[in-house]
N, C-alpha and C positions, 0 to 999 in steps of 0.2 A: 518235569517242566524245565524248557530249557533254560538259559542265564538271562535271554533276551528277552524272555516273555517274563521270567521276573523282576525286570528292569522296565516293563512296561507298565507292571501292577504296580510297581511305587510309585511310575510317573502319574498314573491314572490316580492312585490317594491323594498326591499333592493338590491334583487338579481342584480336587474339593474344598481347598481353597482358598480356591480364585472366586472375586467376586467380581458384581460387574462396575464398570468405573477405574478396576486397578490398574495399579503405573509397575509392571513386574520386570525384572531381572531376566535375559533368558539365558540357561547355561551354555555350557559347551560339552560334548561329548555323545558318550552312545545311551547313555540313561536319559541326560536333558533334551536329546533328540526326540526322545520318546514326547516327551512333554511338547516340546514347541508345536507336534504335529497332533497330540490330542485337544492342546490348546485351540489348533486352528480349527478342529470341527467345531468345537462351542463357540467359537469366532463365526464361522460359517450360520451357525444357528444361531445367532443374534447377542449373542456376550458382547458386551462393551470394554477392549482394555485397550493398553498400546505398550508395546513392549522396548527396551534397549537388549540389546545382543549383546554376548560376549566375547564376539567373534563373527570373521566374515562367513565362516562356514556358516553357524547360525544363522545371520542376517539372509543368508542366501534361503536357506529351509522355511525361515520365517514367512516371509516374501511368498516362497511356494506355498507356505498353507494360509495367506492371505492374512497373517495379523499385522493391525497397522505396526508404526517402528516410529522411534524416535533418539535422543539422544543424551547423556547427562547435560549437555550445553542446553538443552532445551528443559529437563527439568532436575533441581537439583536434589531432587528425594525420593525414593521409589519405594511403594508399598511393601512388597515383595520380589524377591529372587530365589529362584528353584534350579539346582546346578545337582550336580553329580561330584563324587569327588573317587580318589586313586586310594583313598586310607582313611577311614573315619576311626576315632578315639571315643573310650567314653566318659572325656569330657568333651566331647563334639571337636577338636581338636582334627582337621583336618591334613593329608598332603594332596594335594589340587595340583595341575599343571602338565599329565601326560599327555592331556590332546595340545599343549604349545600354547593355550591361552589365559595363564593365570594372570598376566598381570593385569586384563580389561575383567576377567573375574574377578577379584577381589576389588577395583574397584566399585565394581556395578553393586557385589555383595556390601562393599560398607557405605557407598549410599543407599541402604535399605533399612526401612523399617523392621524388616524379619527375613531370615536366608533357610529355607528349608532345603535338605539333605538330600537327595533319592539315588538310592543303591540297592544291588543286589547282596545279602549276608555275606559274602566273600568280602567286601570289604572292612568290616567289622573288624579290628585290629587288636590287642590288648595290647601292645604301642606302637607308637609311629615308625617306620622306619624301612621295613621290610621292603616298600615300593620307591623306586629310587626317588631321591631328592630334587624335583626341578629346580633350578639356581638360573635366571634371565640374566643375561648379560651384553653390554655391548663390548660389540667387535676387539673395539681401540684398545691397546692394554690388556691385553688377554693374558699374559703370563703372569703381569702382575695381580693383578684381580683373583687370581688360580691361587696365587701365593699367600693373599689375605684373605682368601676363604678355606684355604688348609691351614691358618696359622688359630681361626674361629674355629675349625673344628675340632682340632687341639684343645683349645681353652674349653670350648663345651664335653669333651671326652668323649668324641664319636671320632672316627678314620674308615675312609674308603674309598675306593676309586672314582675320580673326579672326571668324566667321559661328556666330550662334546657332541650334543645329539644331531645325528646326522642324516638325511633323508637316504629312500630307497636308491637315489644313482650315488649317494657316495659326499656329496656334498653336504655342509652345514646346512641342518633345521633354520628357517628364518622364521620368526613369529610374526604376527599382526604388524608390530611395532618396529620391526627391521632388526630385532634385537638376535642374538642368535642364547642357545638352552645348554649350560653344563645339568649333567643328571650326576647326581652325589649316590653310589651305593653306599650305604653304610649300614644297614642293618638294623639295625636300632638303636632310636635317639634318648637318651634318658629321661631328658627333660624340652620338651619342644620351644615352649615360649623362650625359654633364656636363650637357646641357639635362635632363634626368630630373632633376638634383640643385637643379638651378635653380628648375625648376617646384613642385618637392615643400614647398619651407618656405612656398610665399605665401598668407597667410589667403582663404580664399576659395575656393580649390582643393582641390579634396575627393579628386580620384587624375586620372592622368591615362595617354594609352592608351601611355606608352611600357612594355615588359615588357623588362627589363633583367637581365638571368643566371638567370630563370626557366626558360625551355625544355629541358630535357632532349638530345630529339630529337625531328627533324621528318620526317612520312612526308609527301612528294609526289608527288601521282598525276600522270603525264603519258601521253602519247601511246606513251612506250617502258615503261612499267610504275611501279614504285613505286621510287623514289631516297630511301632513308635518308641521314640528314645528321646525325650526333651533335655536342654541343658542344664545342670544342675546350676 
C-alpha cells in the first residue's frame, strides 16, 4: 500500500468522528487533504458542519468539495480539528509547519475542544527532531532574530543549521501571513516543551512548529491497519 492511500485510511478513521452540527478545524497538508475531501462527500450527503481552514490552500479545497467555512472572528470555539503533522512524539508532542502554515494551525488547534492527529507510521518519532524545525519569522531584523534563536538553542542544548526556506524560483517562502520560515536542522531536541518556551518570548518570532499538549489523539495508518495512540 502506498504512503498516500495510507494517509487516506487515517483521514477516513477520523472521519468517524465527525458528527453532525460540528464547528471542526480543517488541516493543512497532504494527510488533511485527504480529510477535507472525504469530509465533503458526507457534506455532499447531507452532514451538517462548517469548517475554519488553516490555510488558503485549504479554504480553496474546502470550497471545491462544498463545505460551508467560516471564521474564528465568527466563532470563538470549535469542536474539533483534524491536521496532519511533520513528527508526532509519544507524548503526542508534535513538529507542525512543513506545508508553511503552522502559525493559522495552532491557532485553529488551541481553539479546539479536541485536535486529532492523522499520519501515515513514518511519522511516528521516538523524539522530536529529525524533521527540520519550522521557526516563522518576520522579515524586519532578521540577523538579529537568527542571533536570539541560536543563543535558545544553546541554552536548550540542540545546534544546527538555521536555513531560510526558500521557494522553487529561489526566492523566500512567504506564508499566509507575510511572514517568511527559518527551518532549524538539529536533529534531536531533548526536551521539546522547554525549547517551545524558549523560542516563544523572542521578538521576531511569530509561532514556531513545536505543538506542545495540543494533540488529543493520533490515528496511523500503517501496513497492519490503523493504531490509535491517545494522550497520556
Amino acid at each position: 500500500m502506498t504512503l498516500d492511500a495510507l494517509k487516506r485510511q487515517a483521514a477516513a478513521r477520523a472521519l468517524e468522528y465527525v458528527e453532525d452540527g460540528m464547528r471542526l478545524g480543517l488541516g493543512t497538508g497532504s494527510t488533511a487533504k485527504h480529510f477535507v475531501e472525504l469530509l465533503g462527500e458526507r457534506v455532499r450527503g447531507g452532514l451538517k458542519v462548517v469548517g475554519v481552514p488553516t490555510s488558503e490552500v485549504t479554504r480553496a479545497d474546502a470550497e471545491r468539495c462544498g463545505i460551508p467555512l467560516t471564521t474564528l472572528d465568527d466563532l470563538d470555539r470549535l469542536d474539533l480539528t483534524v491536521d496532519g503533522a511533520d513528527e508526532i512524539d509519544a507524548d503526542l508532542n508534535l513538529i507542525k509547519g512543513g506545508g508553511g502554515a503552522l502559525l493559522r494551525e495552532k491557532i485553529v488547534a488551541a481553539g479546539s475542544e479536541r485536535m486529532i492527529v492523522i499520519a501515515d507510521e513514518t511519522k511516528w518519532v521516538a523524539g522530536l527532531g529529525r524533521f527540520p524545525l519550522p521557526i516563522e519569522v518576520i522579515p524586519f531584523g532578521l540577523a538579529a532574530t537568527r542571533r536570539a534563536i541560536t543563543e535558545v538553542f544553546a541554552k536548550a542544548g540542540v545546534s544546527g543549521e538555521l536555513v531560510i526556506r526558500k521557494r522553487s524560483d529561489g526566492h523566500a517562502f512567504v506564508t499566509d501571513g507575510g511572514h517568511w520560515i527559518f527551518d532549524a536542522h538539529l536533529g534531536q531536541i531533548p526536551d521539546a516543551s522547554y525549547l517551545a518556551g524558549l523560542l516563544n518570548p523572542i521578538p521576531g518570532v511569530v509561532e514556531h512548529g513545536l505543538f506542545i499538549g495540543l494533540a488529543g489523539v493520533a490515528m496511523l495508518a500503517g501496513a497492519q491497519g490503523i493504531r490509535i495512540v491517545e494522550r497520556r
